[in-house]
C-alpha positions as CSV (number, residue, x, y, z in Angstrom):
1,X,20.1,88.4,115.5
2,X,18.8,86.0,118.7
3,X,17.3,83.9,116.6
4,X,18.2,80.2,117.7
5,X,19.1,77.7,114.7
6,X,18.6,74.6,116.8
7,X,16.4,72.7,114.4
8,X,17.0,73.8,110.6
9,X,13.7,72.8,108.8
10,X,15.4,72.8,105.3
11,X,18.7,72.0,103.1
12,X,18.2,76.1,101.9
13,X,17.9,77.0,105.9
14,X,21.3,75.3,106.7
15,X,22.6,76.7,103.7
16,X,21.6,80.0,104.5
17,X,23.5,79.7,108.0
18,X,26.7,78.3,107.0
19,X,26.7,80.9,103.9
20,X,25.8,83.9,106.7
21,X,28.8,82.4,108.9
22,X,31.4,81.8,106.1
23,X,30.9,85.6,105.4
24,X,31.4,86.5,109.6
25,X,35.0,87.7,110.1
26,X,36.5,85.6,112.4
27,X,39.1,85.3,115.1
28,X,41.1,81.6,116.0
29,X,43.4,81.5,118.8
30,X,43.8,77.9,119.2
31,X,44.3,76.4,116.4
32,X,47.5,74.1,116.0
33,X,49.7,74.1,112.6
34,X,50.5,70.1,112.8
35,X,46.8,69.2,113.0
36,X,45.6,72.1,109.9
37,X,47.6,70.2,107.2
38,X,45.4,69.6,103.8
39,X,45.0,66.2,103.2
40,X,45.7,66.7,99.7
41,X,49.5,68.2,100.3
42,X,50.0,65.1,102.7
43,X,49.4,62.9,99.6
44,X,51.7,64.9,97.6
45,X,54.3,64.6,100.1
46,X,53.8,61.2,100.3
47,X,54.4,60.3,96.6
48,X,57.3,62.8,96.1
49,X,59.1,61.5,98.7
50,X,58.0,57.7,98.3
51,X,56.4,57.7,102.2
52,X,55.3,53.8,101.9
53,X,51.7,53.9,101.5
54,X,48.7,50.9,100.4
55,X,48.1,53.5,97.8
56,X,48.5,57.4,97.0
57,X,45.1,58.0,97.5
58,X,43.1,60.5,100.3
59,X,40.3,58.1,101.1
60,X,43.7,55.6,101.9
61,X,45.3,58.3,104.0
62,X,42.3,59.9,106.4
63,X,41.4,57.2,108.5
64,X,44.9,57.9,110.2
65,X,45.2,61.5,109.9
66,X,41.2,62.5,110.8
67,X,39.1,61.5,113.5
68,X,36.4,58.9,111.8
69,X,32.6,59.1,112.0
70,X,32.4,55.2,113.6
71,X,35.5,55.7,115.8
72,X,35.9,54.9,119.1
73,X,36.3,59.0,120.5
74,X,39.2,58.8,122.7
75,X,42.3,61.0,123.4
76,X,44.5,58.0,122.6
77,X,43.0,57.9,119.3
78,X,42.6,61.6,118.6
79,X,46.4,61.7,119.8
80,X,47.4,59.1,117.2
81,X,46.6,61.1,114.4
82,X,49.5,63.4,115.2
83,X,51.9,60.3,115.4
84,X,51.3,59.8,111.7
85,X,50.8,63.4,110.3
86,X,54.4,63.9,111.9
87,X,56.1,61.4,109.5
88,X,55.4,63.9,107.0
89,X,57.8,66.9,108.0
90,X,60.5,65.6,105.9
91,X,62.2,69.2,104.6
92,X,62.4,72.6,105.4
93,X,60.2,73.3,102.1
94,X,57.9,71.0,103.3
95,X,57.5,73.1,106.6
96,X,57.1,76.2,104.7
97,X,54.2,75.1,102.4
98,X,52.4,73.9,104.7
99,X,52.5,77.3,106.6
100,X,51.5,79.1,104.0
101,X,48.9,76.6,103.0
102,X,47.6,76.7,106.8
103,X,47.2,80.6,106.9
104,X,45.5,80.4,103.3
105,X,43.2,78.4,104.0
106,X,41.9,80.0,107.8
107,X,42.0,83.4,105.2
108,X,39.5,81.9,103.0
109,X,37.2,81.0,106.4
110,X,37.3,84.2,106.4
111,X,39.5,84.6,109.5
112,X,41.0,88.3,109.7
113,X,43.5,87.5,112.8
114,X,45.0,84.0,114.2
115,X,47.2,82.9,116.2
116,X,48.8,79.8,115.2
117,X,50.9,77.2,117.4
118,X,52.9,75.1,116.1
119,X,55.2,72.7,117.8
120,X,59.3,72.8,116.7
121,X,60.0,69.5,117.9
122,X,57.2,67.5,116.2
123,X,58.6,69.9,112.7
124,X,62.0,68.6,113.3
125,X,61.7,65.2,114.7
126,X,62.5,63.5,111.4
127,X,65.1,66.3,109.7
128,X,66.9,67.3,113.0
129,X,67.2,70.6,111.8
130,X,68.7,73.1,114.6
131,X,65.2,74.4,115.9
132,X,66.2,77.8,115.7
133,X,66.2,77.3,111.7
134,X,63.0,75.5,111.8
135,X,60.9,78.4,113.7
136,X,62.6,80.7,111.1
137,X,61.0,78.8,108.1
138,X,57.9,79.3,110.2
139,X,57.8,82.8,110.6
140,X,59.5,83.7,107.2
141,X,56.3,81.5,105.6
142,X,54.2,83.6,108.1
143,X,54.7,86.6,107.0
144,X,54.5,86.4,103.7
145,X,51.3,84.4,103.6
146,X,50.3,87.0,105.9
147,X,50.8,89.5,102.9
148,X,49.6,87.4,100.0
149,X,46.3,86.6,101.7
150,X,45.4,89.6,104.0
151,X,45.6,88.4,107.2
152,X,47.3,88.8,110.3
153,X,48.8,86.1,112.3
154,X,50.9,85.6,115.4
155,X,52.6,82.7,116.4
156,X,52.9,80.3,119.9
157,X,55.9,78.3,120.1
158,X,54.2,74.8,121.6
159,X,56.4,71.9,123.9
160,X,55.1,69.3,125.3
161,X,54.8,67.9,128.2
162,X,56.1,64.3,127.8
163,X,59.5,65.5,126.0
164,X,62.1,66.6,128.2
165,X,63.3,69.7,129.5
166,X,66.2,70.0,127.6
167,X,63.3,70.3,124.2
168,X,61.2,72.8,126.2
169,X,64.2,75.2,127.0
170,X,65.4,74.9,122.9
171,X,61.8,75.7,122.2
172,X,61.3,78.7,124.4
173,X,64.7,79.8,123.2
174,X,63.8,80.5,119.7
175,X,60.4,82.1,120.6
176,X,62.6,84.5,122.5
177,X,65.1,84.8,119.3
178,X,61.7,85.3,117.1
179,X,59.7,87.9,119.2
180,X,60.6,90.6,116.5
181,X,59.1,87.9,113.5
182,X,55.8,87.6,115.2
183,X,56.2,84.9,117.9
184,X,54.0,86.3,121.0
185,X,53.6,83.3,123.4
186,X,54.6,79.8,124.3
187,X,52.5,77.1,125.1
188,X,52.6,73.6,126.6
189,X,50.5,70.7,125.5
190,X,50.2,67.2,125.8
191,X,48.8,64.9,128.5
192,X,48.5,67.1,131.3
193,X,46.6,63.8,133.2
194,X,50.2,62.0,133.1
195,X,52.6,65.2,133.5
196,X,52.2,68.1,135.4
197,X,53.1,71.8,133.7
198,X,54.8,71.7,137.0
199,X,57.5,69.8,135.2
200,X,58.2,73.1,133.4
201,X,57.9,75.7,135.9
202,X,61.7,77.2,135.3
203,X,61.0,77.5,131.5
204,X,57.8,79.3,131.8
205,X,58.9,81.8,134.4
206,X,61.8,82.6,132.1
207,X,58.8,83.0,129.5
208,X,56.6,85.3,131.9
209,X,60.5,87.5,133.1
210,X,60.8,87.9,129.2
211,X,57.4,89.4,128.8
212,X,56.4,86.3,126.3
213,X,52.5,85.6,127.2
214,X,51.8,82.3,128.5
215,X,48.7,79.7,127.3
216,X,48.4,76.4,128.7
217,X,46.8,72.6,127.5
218,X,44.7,71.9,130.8
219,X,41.6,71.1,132.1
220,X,40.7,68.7,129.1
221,X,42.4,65.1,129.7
222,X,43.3,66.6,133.6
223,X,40.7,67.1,135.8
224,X,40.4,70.7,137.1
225,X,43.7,70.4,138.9
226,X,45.2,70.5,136.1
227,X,44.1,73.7,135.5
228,X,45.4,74.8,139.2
229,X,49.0,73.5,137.7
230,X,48.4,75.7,135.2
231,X,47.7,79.2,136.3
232,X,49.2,78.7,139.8
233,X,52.8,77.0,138.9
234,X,52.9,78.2,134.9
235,X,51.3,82.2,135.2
236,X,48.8,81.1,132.3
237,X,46.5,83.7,131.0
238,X,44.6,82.0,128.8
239,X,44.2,78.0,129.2
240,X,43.3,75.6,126.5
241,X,40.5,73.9,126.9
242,X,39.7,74.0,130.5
243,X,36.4,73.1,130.4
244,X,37.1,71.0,133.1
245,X,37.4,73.7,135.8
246,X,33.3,73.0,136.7
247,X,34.3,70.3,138.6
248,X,36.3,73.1,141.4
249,X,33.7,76.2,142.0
250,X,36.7,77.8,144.1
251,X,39.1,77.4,140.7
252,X,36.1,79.2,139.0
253,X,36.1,81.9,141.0
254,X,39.6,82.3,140.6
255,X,39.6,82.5,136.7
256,X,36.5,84.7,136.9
257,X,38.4,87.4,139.9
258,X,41.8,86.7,137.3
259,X,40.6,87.1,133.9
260,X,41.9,83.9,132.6
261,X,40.5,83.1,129.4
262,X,39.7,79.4,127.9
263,X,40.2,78.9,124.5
264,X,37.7,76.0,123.7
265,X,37.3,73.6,121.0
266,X,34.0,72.0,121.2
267,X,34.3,69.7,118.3
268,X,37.7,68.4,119.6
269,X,36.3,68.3,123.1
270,X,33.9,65.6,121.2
271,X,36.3,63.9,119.1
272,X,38.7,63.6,121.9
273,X,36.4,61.7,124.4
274,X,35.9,64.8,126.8
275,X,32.3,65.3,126.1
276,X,30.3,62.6,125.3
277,X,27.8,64.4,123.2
278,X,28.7,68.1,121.0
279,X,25.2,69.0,122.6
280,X,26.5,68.2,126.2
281,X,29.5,70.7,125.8
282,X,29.6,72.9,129.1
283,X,29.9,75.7,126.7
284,X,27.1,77.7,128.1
285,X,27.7,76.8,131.5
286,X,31.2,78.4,131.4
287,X,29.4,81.4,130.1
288,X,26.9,81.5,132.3
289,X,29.6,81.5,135.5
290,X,31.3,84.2,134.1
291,X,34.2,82.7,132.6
292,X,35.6,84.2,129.6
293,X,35.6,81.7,126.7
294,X,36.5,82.2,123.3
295,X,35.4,79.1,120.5
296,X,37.9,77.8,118.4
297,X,38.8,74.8,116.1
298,X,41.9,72.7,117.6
299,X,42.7,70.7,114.8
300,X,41.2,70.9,111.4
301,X,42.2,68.2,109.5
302,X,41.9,65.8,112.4
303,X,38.2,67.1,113.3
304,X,37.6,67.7,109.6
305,X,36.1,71.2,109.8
306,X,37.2,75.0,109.7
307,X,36.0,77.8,111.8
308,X,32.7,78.3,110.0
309,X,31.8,74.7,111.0
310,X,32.8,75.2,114.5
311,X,30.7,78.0,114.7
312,X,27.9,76.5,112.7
313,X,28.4,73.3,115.0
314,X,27.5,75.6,118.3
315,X,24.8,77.3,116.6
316,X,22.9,74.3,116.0
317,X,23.8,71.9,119.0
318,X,24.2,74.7,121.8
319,X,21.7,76.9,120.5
320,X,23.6,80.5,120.1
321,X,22.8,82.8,118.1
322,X,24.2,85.4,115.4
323,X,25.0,88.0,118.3
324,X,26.3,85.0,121.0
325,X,28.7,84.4,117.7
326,X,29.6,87.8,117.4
327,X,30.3,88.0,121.2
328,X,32.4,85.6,121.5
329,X,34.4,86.6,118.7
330,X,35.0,90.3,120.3
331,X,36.4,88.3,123.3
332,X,38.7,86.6,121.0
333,X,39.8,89.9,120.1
334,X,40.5,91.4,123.3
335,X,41.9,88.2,124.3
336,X,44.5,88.2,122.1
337,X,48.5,88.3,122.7
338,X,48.6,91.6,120.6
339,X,49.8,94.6,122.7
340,X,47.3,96.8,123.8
341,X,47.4,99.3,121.8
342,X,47.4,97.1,118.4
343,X,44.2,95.6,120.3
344,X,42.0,98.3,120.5
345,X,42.4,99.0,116.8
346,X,41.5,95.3,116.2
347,X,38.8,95.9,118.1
348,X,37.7,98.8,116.1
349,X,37.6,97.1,113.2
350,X,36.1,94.0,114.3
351,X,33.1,96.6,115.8
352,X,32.7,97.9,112.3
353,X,33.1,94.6,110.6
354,X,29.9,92.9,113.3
355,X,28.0,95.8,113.7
């Protein structure tokens, strides 16, 4: 399985290999619940509760929701998308079926265990719901879509970095009310070029004293010092992104001698500006420095693609193979927030699922 699929000679070929992926049981750990909404549902919200809209129609809607083929790749643009997907959280049964529509749609990749963020604040900017309630809706949707579609999800509660404290310590309290409903982490995100995690040391070292893991946005608008911020001022064990921290060999060490995991997007990286190319990602180079990277998706309705793709996307641009895929997905595994012991018999099954 080290054959390289950088030049498919035929439509059957590519078929083949998207077919042979879309059948690979997969792991996500960064994937983001505002930016997995179907198009389709956003159109149904839209006419059901009259959102003002040219017309009801998805060609209409995805230039503002999806990252376009001619657009100018930017992280203001990318970031924009969000600014209009949010005008859609308009009730709590809203928020629920899009949940459940989220982990149905990553089970039909194929995707046996994710770990989904989603971000209470951008949920409740328009209802102003208590955000207790709102993370509940989450996690009730959560597990039952867990159990309808057979597979297993935990959740990150995200902040971010340009809303206040006051936000950040409502957030982190409901992950701590909802540890026993499947919330495992918190997460900060957001431009981490304008606002150091600094900002939120306090909040995340209540996180790390209440045993909630710890991931962090850096090291993708932020230079490598953002990454520092990170891991240094946050305790972050995994980071996502990061694929800035080439620019500091002394930061690389640090993650390598730590452990620190990166959970990259490649496609995003793209679609945001970071890279200027997919087939310039420093994918391989991480690897190849002995970082521990794990590939996931980001956003998929704002990059337009699920896990298969992303997997298909490296395959072909960056030139892995079937057993780079599989290895990468076994580090997903046993970089996950599960407890240990619920990780080795991940891992178990994983090993008999790949090999």
């Amino acid at each position: 399985m080290n054959e390289k699929y950088s030049n498919i000679d035929s439509q059957e070929d590519d078929d083949r290999l998207r077919s042979q992926l879309k059948q690979l049981p997969k792991v996500e750990l960064h994937r983001h619940l505002e930016g997995s909404v179907r198009i389709e549902t956003l159109i149904d919200i839209a006419e059901e509760h009259s959102v003002e809209m040219p017309e009801y129609e998805v060609e209409t809607l995805r230039p503002f929701v999806q990252m376009m083929p001619q657009e100018h790749r930017s992280f203001q643009n990318f970031l924009a998308k969000f600014r209009t997907i949010r005008q859609f959280f308009l009730s709590e049964a809203i928020i629920r079926r899009i949940t459940r529509e989220v982990i149905e749609d990553a089970a039909n990749d194929n995707i046996k265990y994710m770990e989904l963020r989603f971000t209470p604040q951008a949920l409740n900017s328009l209802i102003k719901s208590n955000v207790q309630d709102v993370v509940t809706w989450v996690c009730e949707a959560t597990r039952q879509a867990q159990e309808d579609f057979d597979i297993q999800v935990k959740l990150i509660v995200s902040m971010n970095r340009h809303e206040s404290h006051e936000i950040g310590r409502k957030a982190l309290d409901a992950a701590l009310e909802h540890r026993d409903q499947g919330v495992v982490a918190v997460d900060l995100a957001g431009r981490e070029d304008e606002f150091p995690a600094s900002l939120f040391r306090d909040i995340f070292k209540v996180a790390l004293a209440e045993q909630l893991h710890v991931t962090i946005h850096a090291g993708e608008w932020g230079g490598a010092e953002s990454v520092w911020d990170a891991v240094g001022n946050l305790g972050a064990e995994r980071v996502g992104h990061g694929i800035r921290v080439l620019e500091d060999p002394k930061l690389v060490g640090v993650l390598v001698e730590k452990g620190i995991v990166l959970e990259v997007c490649p496609t995003s990286n793209y679609h945001s500006g970071v890279v200027n190319e997919l087939k310039d990602h420093p994918l391989n180079i991480l690897h190849q420095n002995g970082i521990l990277v794990t590939l996931n998706t980001d956003d998929p309705l704002i990059s337009d693609l699920n896990l298969t793709d992303e997997l298909y996307n490296v395959m072909t641009q960056l030139q892995l193979t079937f057993d780079d895929v599989k290895a990468y997905t076994m580090r997903a595994v046993e970089s996950s927030f599960l407890p240990k012991d619920e990780q080795i018999v991940l891992a178990d099954k994983f090993r008999s699922w790949l090999y």
